[in-house]
C-alpha positions, 0 to 999 in steps of 0.5 A, spaced: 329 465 086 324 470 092 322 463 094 330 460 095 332 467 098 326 466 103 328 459 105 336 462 105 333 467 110 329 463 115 335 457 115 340 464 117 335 466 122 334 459 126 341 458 126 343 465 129 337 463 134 339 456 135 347 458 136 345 464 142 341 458 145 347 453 145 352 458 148 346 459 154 345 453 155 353 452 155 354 457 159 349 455 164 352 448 164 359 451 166 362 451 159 366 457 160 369 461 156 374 468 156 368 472 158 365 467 163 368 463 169 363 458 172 365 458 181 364 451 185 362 453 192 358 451 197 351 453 198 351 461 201 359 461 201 360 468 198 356 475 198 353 476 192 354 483 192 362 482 191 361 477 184 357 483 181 363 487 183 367 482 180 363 482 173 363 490 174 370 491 174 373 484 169 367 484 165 366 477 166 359 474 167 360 469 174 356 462 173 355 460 180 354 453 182 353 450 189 355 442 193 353 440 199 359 435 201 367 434 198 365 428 196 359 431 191 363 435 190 370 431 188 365 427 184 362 431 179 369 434 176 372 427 176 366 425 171 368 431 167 362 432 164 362 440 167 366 445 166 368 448 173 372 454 173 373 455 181 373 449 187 372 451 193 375 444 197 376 442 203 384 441 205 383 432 206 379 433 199 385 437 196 390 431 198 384 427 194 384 430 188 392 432 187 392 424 188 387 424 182 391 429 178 383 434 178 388 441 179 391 445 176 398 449 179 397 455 180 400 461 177 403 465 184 405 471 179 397 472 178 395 472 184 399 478 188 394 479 194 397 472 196 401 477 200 394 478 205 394 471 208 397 469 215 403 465 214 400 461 220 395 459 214 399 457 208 404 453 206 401 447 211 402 440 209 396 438 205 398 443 200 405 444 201 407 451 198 401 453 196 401 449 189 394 448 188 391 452 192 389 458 196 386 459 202 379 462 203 376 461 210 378 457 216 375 456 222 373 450 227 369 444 229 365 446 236 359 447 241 355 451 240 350 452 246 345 456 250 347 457 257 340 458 259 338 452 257 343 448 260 342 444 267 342 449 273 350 449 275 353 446 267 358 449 265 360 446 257 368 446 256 369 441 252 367 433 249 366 430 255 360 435 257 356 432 252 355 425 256 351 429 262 346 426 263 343 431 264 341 433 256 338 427 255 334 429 248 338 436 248 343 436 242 344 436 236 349 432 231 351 435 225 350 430 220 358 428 218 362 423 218 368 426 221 366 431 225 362 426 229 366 420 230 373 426 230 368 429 236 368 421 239 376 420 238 378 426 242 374 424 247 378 419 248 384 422 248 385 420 241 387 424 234 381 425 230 385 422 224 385 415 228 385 409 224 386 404 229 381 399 227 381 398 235 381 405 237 375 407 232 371 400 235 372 403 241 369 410 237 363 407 236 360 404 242 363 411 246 358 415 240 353 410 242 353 412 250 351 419 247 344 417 244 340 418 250 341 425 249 341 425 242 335 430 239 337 429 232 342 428 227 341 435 223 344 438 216 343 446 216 336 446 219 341 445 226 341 453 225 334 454 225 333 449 231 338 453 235 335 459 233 328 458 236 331 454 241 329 447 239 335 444 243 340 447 248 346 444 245 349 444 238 355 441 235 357 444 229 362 449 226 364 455 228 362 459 222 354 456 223 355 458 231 356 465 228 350 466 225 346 462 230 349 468 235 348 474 231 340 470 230 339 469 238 344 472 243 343 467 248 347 462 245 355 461 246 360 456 243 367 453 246 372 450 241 373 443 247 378 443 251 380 435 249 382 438 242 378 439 234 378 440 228 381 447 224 379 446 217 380 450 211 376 451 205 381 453 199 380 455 192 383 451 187 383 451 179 381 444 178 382 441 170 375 442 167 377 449 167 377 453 161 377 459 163 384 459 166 387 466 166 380 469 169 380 463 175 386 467 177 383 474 176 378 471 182 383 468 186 386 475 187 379 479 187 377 475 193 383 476 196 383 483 196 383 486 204 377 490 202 373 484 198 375 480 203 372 484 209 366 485 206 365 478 204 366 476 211 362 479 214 356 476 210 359 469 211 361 469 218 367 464 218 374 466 220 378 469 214 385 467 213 386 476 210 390 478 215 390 485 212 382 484 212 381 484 219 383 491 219 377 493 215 372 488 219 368 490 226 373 490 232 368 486 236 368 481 230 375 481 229 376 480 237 372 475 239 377 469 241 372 464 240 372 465 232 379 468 232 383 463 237 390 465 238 396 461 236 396 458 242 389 454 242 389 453 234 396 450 234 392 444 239 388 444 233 388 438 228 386 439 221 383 433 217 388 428 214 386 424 207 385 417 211 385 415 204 378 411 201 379 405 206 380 408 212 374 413 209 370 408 207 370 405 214 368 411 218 363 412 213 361 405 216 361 406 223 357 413 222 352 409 219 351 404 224 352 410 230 346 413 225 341 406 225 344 404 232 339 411 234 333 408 231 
Protein backbone atom coordinates (compact mmCIF):
# COMPACT_ATOMS: atom_id res chain seq x y z
CA UNK A 1 0.00 0.00 0.00
CA UNK A 2 3.05 2.52 1.16
CA UNK A 3 4.82 1.41 -2.35
CA UNK A 4 1.19 1.93 -4.59
CA UNK A 5 0.75 5.84 -2.37
CA UNK A 6 4.22 6.39 -3.38
CA UNK A 7 3.83 5.69 -6.94
CA UNK A 8 0.36 7.82 -6.86
CA UNK A 9 2.55 10.52 -5.66
CA UNK A 10 5.48 10.53 -7.94
CA UNK A 11 2.69 10.27 -10.92
CA UNK A 12 0.81 13.63 -9.12
CA UNK A 13 3.78 15.57 -8.83
CA UNK A 14 5.09 15.01 -12.62
CA UNK A 15 1.82 15.83 -14.05
CA UNK A 16 1.54 19.09 -12.01
CA UNK A 17 5.20 19.72 -13.08
CA UNK A 18 4.47 18.55 -16.53
CA UNK A 19 1.24 20.70 -16.73
CA UNK A 20 3.18 24.14 -15.40
CA UNK A 21 5.63 23.04 -18.42
CA UNK A 22 2.85 22.88 -21.22
CA UNK A 23 1.21 25.96 -20.15
CA UNK A 24 4.90 28.02 -20.69
CA UNK A 25 5.66 26.39 -23.41
CA UNK A 26 2.21 27.29 -24.77
CA UNK A 27 2.24 30.67 -23.80
CA UNK A 28 5.68 31.49 -25.08
CA UNK A 29 4.28 30.00 -28.66
CA UNK A 30 1.21 32.53 -28.25
CA UNK A 31 -1.37 30.27 -26.96
CA UNK A 32 -3.35 32.87 -25.21
CA UNK A 33 -5.45 32.85 -22.66
CA UNK A 34 -7.54 35.33 -20.59
CA UNK A 35 -4.51 36.36 -18.51
CA UNK A 36 -2.24 36.27 -21.43
CA UNK A 37 -2.22 38.49 -24.88
CA UNK A 38 0.56 37.63 -27.43
CA UNK A 39 1.40 41.28 -29.43
CA UNK A 40 2.79 40.94 -33.25
CA UNK A 41 4.70 44.15 -34.01
CA UNK A 42 7.78 45.04 -35.62
CA UNK A 43 11.04 44.82 -33.98
CA UNK A 44 11.49 48.00 -31.59
CA UNK A 45 8.07 49.33 -32.35
CA UNK A 46 6.78 49.82 -28.52
CA UNK A 47 8.26 50.90 -25.48
CA UNK A 48 8.83 48.31 -23.23
CA UNK A 49 7.78 50.42 -20.30
CA UNK A 50 4.13 50.98 -21.51
CA UNK A 51 3.65 47.05 -21.66
CA UNK A 52 4.76 46.71 -17.87
CA UNK A 53 2.08 49.59 -17.52
CA UNK A 54 -0.38 47.54 -19.28
CA UNK A 55 0.47 44.27 -17.31
CA UNK A 56 0.13 46.36 -14.17
CA UNK A 57 -2.82 47.98 -14.59
CA UNK A 58 -5.00 44.71 -16.60
CA UNK A 59 -3.01 41.90 -14.72
CA UNK A 60 -2.43 40.53 -18.07
CA UNK A 61 1.06 39.16 -19.06
CA UNK A 62 2.34 40.64 -22.90
CA UNK A 63 4.00 37.90 -25.04
CA UNK A 64 5.97 40.02 -27.22
CA UNK A 65 6.90 38.89 -30.64
CA UNK A 66 8.70 40.67 -33.75
CA UNK A 67 8.63 40.24 -37.84
CA UNK A 68 10.80 42.14 -39.98
CA UNK A 69 8.14 42.17 -43.47
CA UNK A 70 4.21 42.17 -44.23
CA UNK A 71 4.53 39.48 -45.95
CA UNK A 72 6.75 37.48 -42.75
CA UNK A 73 4.06 38.56 -41.10
CA UNK A 74 0.75 37.73 -43.06
CA UNK A 75 2.22 34.30 -43.67
CA UNK A 76 2.85 33.11 -40.16
CA UNK A 77 -0.87 33.79 -39.13
CA UNK A 78 -2.26 32.63 -42.36
CA UNK A 79 -0.46 28.95 -41.20
CA UNK A 80 -2.18 29.23 -37.92
CA UNK A 81 0.10 27.43 -36.21
CA UNK A 82 0.63 30.67 -33.72
CA UNK A 83 -1.97 32.07 -31.68
CA UNK A 84 -1.37 35.86 -32.30
CA UNK A 85 -3.53 38.27 -30.35
CA UNK A 86 -2.61 41.67 -31.74
CA UNK A 87 -1.04 42.45 -35.43
CA UNK A 88 0.27 45.41 -36.33
CA UNK A 89 0.16 45.48 -40.66
CA UNK A 90 0.82 47.79 -42.93
CA UNK A 91 -2.48 49.44 -44.60
CA UNK A 92 -2.02 47.23 -48.34
CA UNK A 93 -1.41 44.36 -46.09
CA UNK A 94 -4.50 44.75 -44.45
CA UNK A 95 -6.66 44.89 -47.92
CA UNK A 96 -4.65 41.38 -48.25
CA UNK A 97 -5.84 39.92 -45.19
CA UNK A 98 -9.34 41.02 -45.25
CA UNK A 99 -9.13 39.27 -48.73
CA UNK A 100 -8.17 36.49 -46.87
CA UNK A 101 -10.69 36.57 -44.16
CA UNK A 102 -7.32 36.54 -41.31
CA UNK A 103 -9.22 39.61 -39.21
CA UNK A 104 -11.70 39.81 -36.98
CA UNK A 105 -14.17 42.93 -36.70
CA UNK A 106 -13.63 45.06 -34.10
CA UNK A 107 -15.69 46.02 -31.57
CA UNK A 108 -15.60 50.27 -31.51
CA UNK A 109 -17.59 50.16 -28.10
CA UNK A 110 -14.48 48.61 -26.36
CA UNK A 111 -12.18 50.95 -27.84
CA UNK A 112 -13.63 54.74 -26.50
CA UNK A 113 -9.91 56.17 -26.94
CA UNK A 114 -11.00 56.11 -30.94
CA UNK A 115 -12.05 59.37 -30.18
CA UNK A 116 -8.06 60.51 -30.04
CA UNK A 117 -7.37 59.83 -33.47
CA UNK A 118 -7.19 62.58 -36.31
CA UNK A 119 -9.94 62.31 -38.67
CA UNK A 120 -7.50 62.78 -41.54
CA UNK A 121 -6.20 59.19 -40.44
CA UNK A 122 -9.49 57.17 -40.13
CA UNK A 123 -11.83 55.98 -42.29
CA UNK A 124 -9.23 55.83 -45.42
CA UNK A 125 -10.19 53.49 -48.24
CA UNK A 126 -7.98 50.22 -47.24
CA UNK A 127 -10.11 50.09 -44.47
CA UNK A 128 -13.14 51.73 -44.68
CA UNK A 129 -14.61 52.95 -41.24
CA UNK A 130 -12.20 51.41 -39.42
CA UNK A 131 -13.87 47.79 -39.18
CA UNK A 132 -10.63 45.83 -38.77
CA UNK A 133 -8.19 48.10 -37.93
CA UNK A 134 -6.96 51.27 -35.79
CA UNK A 135 -4.14 53.36 -36.41
CA UNK A 136 -1.04 53.10 -34.80
CA UNK A 137 1.68 55.22 -36.45
CA UNK A 138 2.10 57.03 -39.55
CA UNK A 139 4.62 58.31 -41.25
CA UNK A 140 6.29 58.80 -44.93
CA UNK A 141 9.01 57.36 -47.25
CA UNK A 142 12.11 60.02 -47.91
CA UNK A 143 15.60 61.32 -47.72
CA UNK A 144 17.51 61.48 -45.53
CA UNK A 145 20.87 63.43 -45.89
CA UNK A 146 23.73 65.18 -44.40
CA UNK A 147 24.35 68.54 -46.11
CA UNK A 148 27.85 68.50 -45.26
CA UNK A 149 28.36 65.67 -47.07
CA UNK A 150 26.53 67.00 -50.18
CA UNK A 151 28.46 68.47 -53.10
CA UNK A 152 29.37 72.22 -52.65
CA UNK A 153 25.98 74.17 -53.68
CA UNK A 154 23.69 70.75 -53.64
CA UNK A 155 20.56 71.20 -52.46
CA UNK A 156 18.25 67.60 -51.94
CA UNK A 157 14.47 68.60 -52.60
CA UNK A 158 13.36 65.82 -54.33
CA UNK A 159 13.84 62.16 -56.19
CA UNK A 160 15.32 63.81 -59.27
CA UNK A 161 18.44 64.86 -57.05
CA UNK A 162 19.35 61.67 -56.54
CA UNK A 163 20.75 60.99 -60.11
CA UNK A 164 23.45 63.69 -59.65
CA UNK A 165 25.94 62.48 -60.52
CA UNK A 166 27.86 63.87 -57.98
CA UNK A 167 26.92 61.09 -55.47
CA UNK A 168 28.45 58.45 -57.02
CA UNK A 169 28.78 55.79 -54.56
CA UNK A 170 27.06 57.96 -51.80
CA UNK A 171 23.35 56.63 -51.06
CA UNK A 172 21.80 53.99 -49.61
CA UNK A 173 18.56 52.32 -50.57
CA UNK A 174 16.33 50.62 -48.28
CA UNK A 175 16.05 47.24 -49.21
CA UNK A 176 12.27 47.34 -50.30
CA UNK A 177 10.49 46.49 -53.15
CA UNK A 178 8.01 49.42 -52.83
CA UNK A 179 9.77 51.99 -51.48
CA UNK A 180 12.10 51.69 -54.12
CA UNK A 181 10.70 50.87 -57.44
CA UNK A 182 7.49 53.71 -55.93
CA UNK A 183 10.76 55.92 -55.43
CA UNK A 184 11.77 55.28 -59.62
CA UNK A 185 7.87 55.51 -60.46
CA UNK A 186 7.42 59.10 -59.09
CA UNK A 187 10.39 60.12 -60.50
CA UNK A 188 8.66 59.95 -63.63
CA UNK A 189 5.72 61.24 -62.95
CA UNK A 190 3.82 58.37 -62.04
CA UNK A 191 1.83 56.89 -59.12
CA UNK A 192 3.90 54.52 -57.12
CA UNK A 193 0.83 52.23 -57.36
CA UNK A 194 1.57 52.02 -61.22
CA UNK A 195 1.01 48.61 -62.63
CA UNK A 196 1.73 49.35 -66.30
CA UNK A 197 3.86 46.74 -67.69
CA UNK A 198 5.27 49.83 -69.56
CA UNK A 199 5.70 52.19 -67.18
CA UNK A 200 7.46 49.99 -64.55
CA UNK A 201 10.08 48.83 -67.56
CA UNK A 202 10.35 52.12 -67.91
CA UNK A 203 10.98 51.93 -63.79
CA UNK A 204 13.66 49.57 -64.26
CA UNK A 205 16.12 50.95 -66.61
CA UNK A 206 15.32 54.46 -64.73
CA UNK A 207 16.38 52.68 -61.32
CA UNK A 208 19.29 51.04 -63.22
CA UNK A 209 20.83 54.67 -64.09
CA UNK A 210 21.12 55.01 -60.19
CA UNK A 211 23.44 52.40 -59.77
CA UNK A 212 26.75 54.41 -59.86
CA UNK A 213 25.85 56.40 -56.98
CA UNK A 214 24.37 53.33 -55.13
CA UNK A 215 26.81 52.72 -51.68
CA UNK A 216 24.33 49.75 -50.82
CA UNK A 217 21.03 48.43 -50.59
CA UNK A 218 20.59 48.31 -46.71
CA UNK A 219 18.28 47.00 -43.99
CA UNK A 220 18.16 48.83 -40.26
CA UNK A 221 22.05 48.95 -40.54
CA UNK A 222 21.06 52.09 -42.91
CA UNK A 223 20.91 53.91 -39.50
CA UNK A 224 24.16 52.90 -38.16
CA UNK A 225 25.78 53.82 -41.37
CA UNK A 226 24.08 57.48 -41.54
CA UNK A 227 24.80 57.84 -37.93
CA UNK A 228 28.54 57.45 -38.32
CA UNK A 229 28.72 59.01 -41.74
CA UNK A 230 29.24 56.13 -44.10
CA UNK A 231 27.00 57.74 -47.05
CA UNK A 232 25.72 61.12 -47.43
CA UNK A 233 22.51 60.17 -48.56
CA UNK A 234 19.68 57.81 -47.35
CA UNK A 235 16.44 56.94 -48.77
CA UNK A 236 14.13 55.39 -46.02
CA UNK A 237 11.59 56.21 -43.75
CA UNK A 238 10.76 59.38 -41.72
CA UNK A 239 10.56 57.25 -38.57
CA UNK A 240 14.51 55.97 -39.04
CA UNK A 241 15.37 59.57 -40.22
CA UNK A 242 14.24 60.79 -36.63
CA UNK A 243 16.37 58.62 -34.99
CA UNK A 244 19.19 59.20 -37.40
CA UNK A 245 18.64 63.05 -36.57
CA UNK A 246 18.47 62.58 -32.48
CA UNK A 247 22.00 60.30 -33.30
CA UNK A 248 23.78 62.86 -35.58
CA UNK A 249 22.79 66.58 -35.77
CA UNK A 250 23.99 67.07 -38.94
CA UNK A 251 21.50 65.22 -41.02
CA UNK A 252 18.21 66.26 -42.53
CA UNK A 253 15.22 64.67 -44.26
CA UNK A 254 12.88 65.94 -47.19
CA UNK A 255 9.71 64.31 -47.90
CA UNK A 256 10.27 64.78 -52.27
CA UNK A 257 8.64 67.12 -54.02
CA UNK A 258 7.48 64.79 -57.15
CA UNK A 259 5.26 63.01 -54.31
CA UNK A 260 5.92 59.59 -51.69
CA UNK A 261 4.37 57.51 -49.65
CA UNK A 262 2.20 58.08 -46.47
CA UNK A 263 1.96 54.93 -44.70
CA UNK A 264 0.00 53.48 -41.78
CA UNK A 265 1.02 50.85 -39.27
CA UNK A 266 -2.44 49.49 -37.77
CA UNK A 267 -3.39 47.17 -34.85
CA UNK A 268 -5.79 44.45 -35.99
CA UNK A 269 -7.14 41.38 -34.13
CA UNK A 270 -6.34 38.79 -36.51
CA UNK A 271 -8.35 35.22 -36.46
CA UNK A 272 -5.96 32.97 -34.31
CA UNK A 273 -6.79 35.36 -31.42
CA UNK A 274 -7.79 33.81 -28.01
CA UNK A 275 -7.77 36.42 -26.41
CA UNK A 276 -10.45 38.49 -27.76
CA UNK A 277 -11.78 40.57 -24.99
CA UNK A 278 -7.90 41.84 -23.66
CA UNK A 279 -6.74 42.39 -27.65
CA UNK A 280 -9.29 45.61 -27.09
CA UNK A 281 -8.33 46.13 -23.63
CA UNK A 282 -4.77 46.92 -25.66
CA UNK A 283 -6.11 48.62 -28.42
CA UNK A 284 -7.37 51.29 -26.26
CA UNK A 285 -4.66 51.25 -23.62
CA UNK A 286 -2.30 52.27 -26.65
CA UNK A 287 -4.68 54.69 -27.67
CA UNK A 288 -4.57 56.44 -24.19
CA UNK A 289 -3.21 60.51 -25.32
CA UNK A 290 -0.56 59.84 -22.18
CA UNK A 291 0.30 56.30 -23.34
CA UNK A 292 0.54 57.33 -26.73
CA UNK A 293 2.79 60.29 -25.84
CA UNK A 294 5.26 58.50 -24.35
CA UNK A 295 5.52 55.54 -26.41
CA UNK A 296 6.16 57.84 -29.18
CA UNK A 297 8.69 59.60 -27.89
CA UNK A 298 10.48 56.34 -27.60
CA UNK A 299 9.44 55.28 -31.22
CA UNK A 300 10.01 58.20 -33.10
CA UNK A 301 7.35 57.84 -35.65
CA UNK A 302 4.28 60.39 -36.27
CA UNK A 303 1.53 59.43 -34.08
CA UNK A 304 -2.20 59.67 -35.54
CA UNK A 305 -3.35 60.95 -31.30
CA UNK A 306 -4.17 64.11 -32.02
CA UNK A 307 -4.89 64.69 -28.23
CA UNK A 308 -1.30 63.02 -27.59
CA UNK A 309 0.58 65.75 -29.13
CA UNK A 310 -0.48 67.99 -26.36
CA UNK A 311 1.84 65.78 -24.16
CA UNK A 312 4.56 65.38 -26.29
CA UNK A 313 7.76 68.15 -26.76
CA UNK A 314 6.79 71.24 -29.02
CA UNK A 315 10.01 70.62 -31.03
CA UNK A 316 8.68 67.25 -31.89
CA UNK A 317 5.27 68.11 -32.55
CA UNK A 318 6.20 71.10 -34.61
CA UNK A 319 8.60 69.87 -36.96
CA UNK A 320 7.09 69.93 -40.15
CA UNK A 321 9.19 67.39 -41.55
CA UNK A 322 7.91 64.61 -39.56
CA UNK A 323 4.12 66.37 -38.96
CA UNK A 324 3.27 67.67 -42.61
CA UNK A 325 0.34 69.93 -42.79
CA UNK A 326 -2.65 68.52 -44.74
CA UNK A 327 -1.56 70.29 -47.53
CA UNK A 328 1.63 68.25 -48.55
CA UNK A 329 0.21 64.86 -47.16
CA UNK A 330 -2.99 65.08 -49.27
CA UNK A 331 -0.10 64.98 -52.46
CA UNK A 332 0.92 61.88 -50.56
CA UNK A 333 -0.08 58.12 -51.91
CA UNK A 334 -0.66 55.53 -49.46
CA UNK A 335 0.27 52.08 -50.75
CA UNK A 336 -2.66 50.00 -52.68
CA UNK A 337 -2.93 45.96 -52.32
CA UNK A 338 -1.42 45.49 -56.06
CA UNK A 339 -2.85 42.44 -55.89
CA UNK A 340 -0.09 38.93 -55.70
CA UNK A 341 0.50 39.31 -59.72
CA UNK A 342 1.32 42.75 -60.05
CA UNK A 343 3.18 42.45 -56.38
CA UNK A 344 5.02 39.39 -57.73
CA UNK A 345 5.98 41.64 -60.49
CA UNK A 346 7.52 44.38 -58.65
CA UNK A 347 9.16 41.85 -56.43
CA UNK A 348 10.86 40.77 -59.76
CA UNK A 349 11.97 43.92 -61.29
CA UNK A 350 13.56 44.50 -57.64
CA UNK A 351 15.45 41.68 -57.88
CA UNK A 352 16.64 42.14 -61.40
CA UNK A 353 17.64 46.10 -60.27
CA UNK A 354 19.44 44.23 -57.29
CA UNK A 355 21.59 41.78 -59.69
CA UNK A 356 21.88 44.42 -62.17
CA UNK A 357 24.25 46.17 -59.45
CA UNK A 358 26.66 43.14 -59.04
Amino acid sequence: MKALNRSFLIILVVSVVLLIVINRLNAAQGFSGDNTLTVYNWGDYIDPDVIQQFEEETGITVIYETFDSNEAMMTKIEQGGTTYDIAVPSEYTIEKMKEEDLLFELDHDKIPNLQYIDDRFLNLPFDENNRYSIPYFWGTVGIIFNPELLPEGMEITGWHDLWDPRLENQILLVDGAREIIGMGLNTLGYSLNDTNPEHLYETLDQLEKLTPNIRAIVGDENKMLMVNNEAAVAVGWSGDAADIMWENEAMDYVVPEEGSNLWFDNFVIPKTAKNIEGAHEFINFMLDPEISAQNTEYVSYSTPNKEALKYMPEEMVNDERFYPDAALTDKLEVYENLGKENLAFYNELFLQFKMYRK
